[in-house]
N, C-alpha and C positions, 0 to 999 in steps of 0.2 A: 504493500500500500504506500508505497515510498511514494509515486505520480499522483496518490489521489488527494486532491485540493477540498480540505472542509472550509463548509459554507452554515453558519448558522444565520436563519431571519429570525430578529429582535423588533422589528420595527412598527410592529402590530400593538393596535389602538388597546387590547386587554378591555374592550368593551364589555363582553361576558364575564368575565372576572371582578372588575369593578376598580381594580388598582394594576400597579404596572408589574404582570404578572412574570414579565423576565426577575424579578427582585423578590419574589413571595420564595418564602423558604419552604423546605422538605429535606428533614433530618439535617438542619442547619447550613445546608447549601442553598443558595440560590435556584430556581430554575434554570437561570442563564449557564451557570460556572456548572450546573449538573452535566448539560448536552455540552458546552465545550468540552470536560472533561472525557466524555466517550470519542472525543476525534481529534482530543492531545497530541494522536501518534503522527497529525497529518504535516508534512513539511509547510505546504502552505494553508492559512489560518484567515478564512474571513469574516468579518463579523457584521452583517448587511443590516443597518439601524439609523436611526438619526444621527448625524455626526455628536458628536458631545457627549451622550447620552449614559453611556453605559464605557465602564472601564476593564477588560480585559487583557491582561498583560499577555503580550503573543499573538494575539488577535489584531490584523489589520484592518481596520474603518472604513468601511463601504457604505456610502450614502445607495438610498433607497431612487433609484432615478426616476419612479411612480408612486411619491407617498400615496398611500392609501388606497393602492389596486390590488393588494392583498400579495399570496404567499410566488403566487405566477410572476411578478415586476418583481417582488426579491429574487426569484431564480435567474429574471433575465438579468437584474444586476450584480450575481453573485458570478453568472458565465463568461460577463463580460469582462469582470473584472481578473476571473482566473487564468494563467494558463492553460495551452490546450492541454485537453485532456477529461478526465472526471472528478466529479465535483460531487462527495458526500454532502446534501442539502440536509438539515435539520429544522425544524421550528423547536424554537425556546421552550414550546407547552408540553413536550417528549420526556418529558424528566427520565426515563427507568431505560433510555439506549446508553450500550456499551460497546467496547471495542470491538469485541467478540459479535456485536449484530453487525457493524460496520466490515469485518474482516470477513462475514458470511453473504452477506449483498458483493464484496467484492470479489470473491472467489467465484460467484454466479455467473458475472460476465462471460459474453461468447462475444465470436467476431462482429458480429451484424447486428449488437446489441447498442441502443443509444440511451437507454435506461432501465434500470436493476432497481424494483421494489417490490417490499417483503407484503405477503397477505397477512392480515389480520384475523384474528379467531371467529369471525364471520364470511371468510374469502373475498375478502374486499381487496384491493391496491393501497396501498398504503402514500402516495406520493411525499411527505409530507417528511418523511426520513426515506430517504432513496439517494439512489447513484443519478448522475447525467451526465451525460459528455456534453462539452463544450460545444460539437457541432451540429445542436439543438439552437443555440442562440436564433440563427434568423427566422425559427419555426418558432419559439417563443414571440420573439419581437415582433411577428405578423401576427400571432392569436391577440397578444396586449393592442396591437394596431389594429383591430379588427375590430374590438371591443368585450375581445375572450375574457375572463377574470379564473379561470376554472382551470386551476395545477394540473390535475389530472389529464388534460389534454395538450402537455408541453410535450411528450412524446409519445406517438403512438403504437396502440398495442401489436402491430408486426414485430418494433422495433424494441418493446420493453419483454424483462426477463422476469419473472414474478417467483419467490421464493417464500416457502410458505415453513410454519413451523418457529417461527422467529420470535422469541418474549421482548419485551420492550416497547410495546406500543400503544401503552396509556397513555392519556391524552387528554391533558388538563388546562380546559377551557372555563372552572368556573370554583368558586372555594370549595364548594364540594368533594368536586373530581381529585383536589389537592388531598384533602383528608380521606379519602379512600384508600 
């Protein structure tokens, strides 16, 4: 995983939550420093938010080039900003990913693959902690131009690898989901 470029999006409103949910703790960590910590191992480190906003040491600052078109305009400005290559996306609200989910989306990859996401305990796609390759960007940038707002269709399913079996994919949008 030496080539793969973490990307975590922080830059979300925490409107269901009620406060700024990147800072709400769980077992004394942050949500933010939880999902950095599962993608520690990556050479490069981006952290897609309001400039200012949030301070992680190791993490380079990537403004949101769409505030408020949601988790699709963080991936296009996390792609754009990476090297080529793959880019482990995370959302902040992921608390319970680890290396070991990141090292099993990445061992998934095949040739003709342009993204690798894990199913959920209901066989759903997962978008939301997944792999992307970099040369998604102008298919990103045409669904955002278009008026798309919906992840799940930055790559499509010819081209994505779905990896089922994977723990870590709760998904805390609101105090509740926190205390569970």
């Amino acid at each position: 995983m030496n080539d793969l470029t973490a990307a975590v999006l922080a830059g979300g409103r925490s409107s269901r939550f009620g406060s700024d949910k990147a800072m709400a703790l769980l077992d004394g960590q942050t949500l933010l420093n939880r999902v950095c910590t599962s993608l520690q191992g990556c050479p490069t480190r981006l952290l897609v938010a309001p400039p200012g906003r949030y301070d992680a040491p190791g993490w380079h600052p990537v403004p949101d080039t769409r505030p408020g078109e949601g988790p699709l305009a963080g991936l296009e400005a996390a792609l754009a900003a990476a090297p080529p290559g793959w880019v482990a996306l995370a959302g902040v609200d992921l608390p319970d990913l680890t290396p070991d989910y990141w090292q099993a989306l990445w061992a998934a990859r095949t040739p003709e693959a342009l993204s690798v996401q894990a199913l959920d305990a209901s066989g759903r796609p997962q978008p939301l902690a997944a792999l992307y390759h970099t040369a998604l960007l102008p298919r990103v940038t045409g669904l955002l131009d278009s008026g798309e707002r919906r992840l799940r269709l930055a790559a499509s399913r010819e081209s994505t690898v779905l990896v089922s079996g994977l723990p870590g994919l709760r998904n805390v949008n609101t105090p509740a989901d926190l205390q569970q």
